[in-house]
N, C-alpha and C positions, 0 to 999 in steps of 0.2 A: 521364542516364538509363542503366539498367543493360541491354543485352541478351543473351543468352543464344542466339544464331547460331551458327551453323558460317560462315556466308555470307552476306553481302547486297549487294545494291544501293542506293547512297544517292546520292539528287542532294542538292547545293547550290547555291545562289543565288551570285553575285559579293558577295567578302567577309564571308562565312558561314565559320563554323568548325564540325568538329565534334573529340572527343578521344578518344582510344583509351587506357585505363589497364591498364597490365602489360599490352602485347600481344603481348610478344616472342614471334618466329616467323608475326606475322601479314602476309599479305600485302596494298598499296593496289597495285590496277592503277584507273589512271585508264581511262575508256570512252570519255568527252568533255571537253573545256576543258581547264583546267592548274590545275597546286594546287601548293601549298605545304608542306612535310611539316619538322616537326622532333620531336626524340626529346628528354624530359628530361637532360641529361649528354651529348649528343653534342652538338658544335660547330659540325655540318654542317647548311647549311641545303639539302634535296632538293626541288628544282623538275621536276615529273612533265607529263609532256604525254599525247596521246590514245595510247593503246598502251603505256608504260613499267609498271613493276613496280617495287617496291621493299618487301623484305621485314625489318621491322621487328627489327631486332639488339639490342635493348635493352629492358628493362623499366621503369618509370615511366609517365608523363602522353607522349603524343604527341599532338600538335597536328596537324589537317590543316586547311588553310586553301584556299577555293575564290578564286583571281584572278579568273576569270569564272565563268558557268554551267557547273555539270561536273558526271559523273555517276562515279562512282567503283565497284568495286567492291570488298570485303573479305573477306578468304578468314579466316578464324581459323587458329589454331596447329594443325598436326596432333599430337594426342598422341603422346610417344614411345610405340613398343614395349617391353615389356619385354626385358629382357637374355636369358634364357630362351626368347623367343620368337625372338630376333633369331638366334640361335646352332640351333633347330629349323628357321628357313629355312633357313640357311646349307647345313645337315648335308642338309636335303632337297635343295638345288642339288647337293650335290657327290653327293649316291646318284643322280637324276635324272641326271646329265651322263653318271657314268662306266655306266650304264645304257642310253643314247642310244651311247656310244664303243663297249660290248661288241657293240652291235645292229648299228651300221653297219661293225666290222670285220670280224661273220659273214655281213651281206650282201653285201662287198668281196670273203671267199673264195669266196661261193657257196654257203655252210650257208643252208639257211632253214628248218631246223628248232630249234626252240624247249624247248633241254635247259635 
């Protein structure tokens, strides 16, 4: 089955599967019980208990597999920003910061008027 989330919550039954195709970037926090996690091409087998995370590094079929009753949830892949956009924050941090520096070094002299 295909779905089309940003998020969800999925319970499984003891020895239920369910599979994640091309999810890289997505993230399984387990909620309840413990599972089983593998990634097409990775070698490592990820055994998650209530509380862990494990953010999917690979593209392909991933398997997650429920040991017992467990409730899982799944975050999907945040879209990157564009390059464009990433380099507009940036320039916004560094005019914001040295804007915040001018303010508090004319409040340290005692200026508090506003040229």
């Amino acid at each position: 089955m295909q779905m089309g989330l940003s998020q969800a919550n999925i319970a499984l039954e003891a020895r239920h599967a369910m599979s994640l195709t091309d999810a890289v970037g997505a993230e399984v926090a387990v909620l309840k019980g413990h599972v089983w996690l593998t990634t097409d091409g990775d070698l490592r087998d990820i055994f998650l208990a209530p509380g862990e995370v494990h953010a999917i590094g690979r593209g392909g079929l991933t398997l997650i597999n429920a040991v017992e009753p467990s409730v899982l949830h799944v975050q999907a892949p945040r879209p990157a920003q564009p390059r464009w956009k990433r380099w507009l924050m940036k320039a916004w941090d560094a005019l914001a910061a040295a804007g915040e520096a001018r303010a508090r070094a004319r409040i340290k002299r005692g200026i508090h008027q506003w040229l």
